[in-house]
N, C-alpha and C positions, 0 to 999 in steps of 0.2 A: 773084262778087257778094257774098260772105260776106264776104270782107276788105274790100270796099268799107261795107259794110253796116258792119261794125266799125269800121273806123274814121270813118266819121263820128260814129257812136254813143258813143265813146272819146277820141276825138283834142281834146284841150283842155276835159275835160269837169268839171275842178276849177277852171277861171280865174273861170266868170260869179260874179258874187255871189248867194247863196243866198237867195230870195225867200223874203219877211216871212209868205206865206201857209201852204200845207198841208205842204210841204217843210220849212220851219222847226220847225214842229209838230211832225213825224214824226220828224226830226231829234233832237229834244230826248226826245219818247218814248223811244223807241229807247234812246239813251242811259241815259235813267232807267231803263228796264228790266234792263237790262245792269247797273247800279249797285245796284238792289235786289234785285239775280239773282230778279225775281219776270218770270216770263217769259209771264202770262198775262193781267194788269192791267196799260194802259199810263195811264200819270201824264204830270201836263205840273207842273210846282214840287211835285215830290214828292208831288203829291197824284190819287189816280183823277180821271182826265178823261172827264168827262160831256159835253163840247162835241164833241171828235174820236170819235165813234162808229163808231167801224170795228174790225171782227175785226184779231188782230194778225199774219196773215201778211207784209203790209209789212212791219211792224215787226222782222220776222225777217231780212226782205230786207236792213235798213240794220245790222242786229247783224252781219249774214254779212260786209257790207262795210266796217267798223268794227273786225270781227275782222283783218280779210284787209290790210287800206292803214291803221289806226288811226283815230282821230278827226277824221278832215280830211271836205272837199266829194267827193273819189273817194271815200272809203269812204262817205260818204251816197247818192252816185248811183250809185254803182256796178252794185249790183240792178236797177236801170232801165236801162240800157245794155244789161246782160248780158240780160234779158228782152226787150225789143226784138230784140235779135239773134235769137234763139232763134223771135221768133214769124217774124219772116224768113225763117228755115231751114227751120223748119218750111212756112209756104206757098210756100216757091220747091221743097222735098221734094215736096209735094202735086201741084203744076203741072207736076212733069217728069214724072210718070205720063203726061200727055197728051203734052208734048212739051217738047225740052229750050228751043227758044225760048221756049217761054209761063212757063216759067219763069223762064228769063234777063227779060223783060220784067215778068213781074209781082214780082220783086224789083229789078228796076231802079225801078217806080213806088214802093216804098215805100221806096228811097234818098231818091227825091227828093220826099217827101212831107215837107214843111218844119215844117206845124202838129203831127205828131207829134214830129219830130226835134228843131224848136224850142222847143217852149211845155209845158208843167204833163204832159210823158210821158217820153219814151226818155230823155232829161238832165235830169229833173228827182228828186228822192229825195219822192217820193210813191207813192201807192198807183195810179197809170193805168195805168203798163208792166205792172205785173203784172198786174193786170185785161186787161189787151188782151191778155196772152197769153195766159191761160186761157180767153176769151171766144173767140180765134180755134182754139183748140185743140178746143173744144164744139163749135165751129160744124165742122171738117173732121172730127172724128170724128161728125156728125150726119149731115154728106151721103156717109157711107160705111155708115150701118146697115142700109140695102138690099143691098148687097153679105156684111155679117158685122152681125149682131143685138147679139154681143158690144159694140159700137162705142157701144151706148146707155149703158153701164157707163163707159166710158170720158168719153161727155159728161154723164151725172151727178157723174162724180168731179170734171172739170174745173170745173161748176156752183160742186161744195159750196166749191173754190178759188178761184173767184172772189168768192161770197160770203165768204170766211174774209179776202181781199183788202180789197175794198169796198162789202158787205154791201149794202141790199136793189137798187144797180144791175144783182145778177144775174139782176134776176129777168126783164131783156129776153133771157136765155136761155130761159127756163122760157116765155116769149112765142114767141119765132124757133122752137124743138123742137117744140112743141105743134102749129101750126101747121103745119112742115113734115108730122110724121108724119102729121095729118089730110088735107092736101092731096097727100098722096102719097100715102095708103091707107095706110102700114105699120103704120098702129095698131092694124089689126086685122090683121097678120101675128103682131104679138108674142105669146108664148107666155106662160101667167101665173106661171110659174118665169121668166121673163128680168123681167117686171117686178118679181118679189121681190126678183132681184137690182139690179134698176135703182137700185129704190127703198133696197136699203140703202149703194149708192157712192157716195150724198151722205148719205141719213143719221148713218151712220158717223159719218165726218168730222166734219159739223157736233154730231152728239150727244158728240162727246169735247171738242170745243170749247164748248158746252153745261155741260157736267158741272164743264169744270174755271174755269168764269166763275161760273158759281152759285154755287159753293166759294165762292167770293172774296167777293161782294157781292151774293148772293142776287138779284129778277129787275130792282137797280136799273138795271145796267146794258142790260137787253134793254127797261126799261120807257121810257127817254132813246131807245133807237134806234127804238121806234116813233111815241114822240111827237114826239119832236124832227128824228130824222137824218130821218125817212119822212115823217111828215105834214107837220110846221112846216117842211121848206127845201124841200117841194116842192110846196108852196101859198104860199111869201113869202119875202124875200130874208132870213132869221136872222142874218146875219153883217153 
């Protein structure tokens, strides 16, 4: 099912024409970043872009693809293809613990799940793929921390990644954990050494990320992603 998985994810994935919207964007970031080898401030006409508010781990994704195939539509999608795959392997991995059919069947349903495969995710060079991986990766290492504690560490890391992806959508992680751990009791299993550690696997992360955006532009950029990315588009259509 992986090579099936692949190749749909793959197979004709530079023909469509690259949509006008957040692909196009990232696209041109991407690029710019590469060209002013400033790898922490993404620009859209050479200048810091205060509209696309997003951490620049995408951005990295379409540089790796850009590297790898040059400046074409595979080196823009690329990232996304390959992350779709991977969250694939990943829960068809998951699901053979139980059994090897529940497996073969729960990657057969995300072959044929066309609104990912087709629209603004797995083929497109934006910031979804990657978020959907890191979001399903939190979520199987969440419903594993009753078994290994360690696994909380794990769904913090994947958190601070998804935020470093597309910034404050992760926060329906820090929603779906919260809730699970209370409704399953383990919140009061954890020890207050595993929460120090909890708390610095996404801290980390995001504080190096942090440190090295403040460098740059002091807090105008974190002061756009609250007023704009967070409150203004998600109280009114901004665009």
């Amino acid at each position: 099912m992986a090579a099936v998985t692949a190749f749909l994810c793959f197979r004709c994935l530079d023909v469509a024409y690259v949509s006008s919207w957040d692909e196009a964007r990232h696209g041109v970031s991407a690029y710019e970043m590469m060209q002013n080898k400033n790898y922490v401030v993404n620009t859209f006409g050479y200048e810091p872009d205060y509209w696309n508010l997003k951490p620049p781990l995408s951005f990295y994704g379409i540089m790796l693809g850009f590297k790898i195939f040059g400046y074409s539509v595979m080196g823009l999608r690329f990232y996304s293809a390959l992350a779709y795959l991977l969250t694939c392997i990943a829960i068809g991995l998951f699901l053979k613990k139980y059994h090897k059919l529940t497996s073969l069947i729960g990657m057969s349903f995300l072959c044929c799940n066309y609104d990912v495969l087709g629209f603004h995710c797995a083929r497109s060079g934006d910031a979804d793929a990657l978020f959907l991986m890191f979001f399903v990766l939190a979520m199987l290492a969440m419903l594993e921390i009753p078994k290994k504690h360690s696994n909380l560490y794990v769904c913090g890391f994947c958190f601070a990644c998804a935020f470093l992806s597309k910034s404050f959508h992760a926060g329906v992680i820090v929603a779906i954990g919260g809730l699970y751990l209370l409704l399953t009791g383990e919140i009061t299993k954890i020890k207050r050494k595993e929460w120090v550690f909890f708390l610095l696997s996404f801290m980390m992360p995001l504080g190096v990320w942090f440190a090295a955006r403040f460098s740059q532009d002091g807090m105008a950029f974190f002061k756009e992603m609250i007023y704009t990315d967070l409150l203004s588009r998600s109280s009114s259509a901004s665009e």
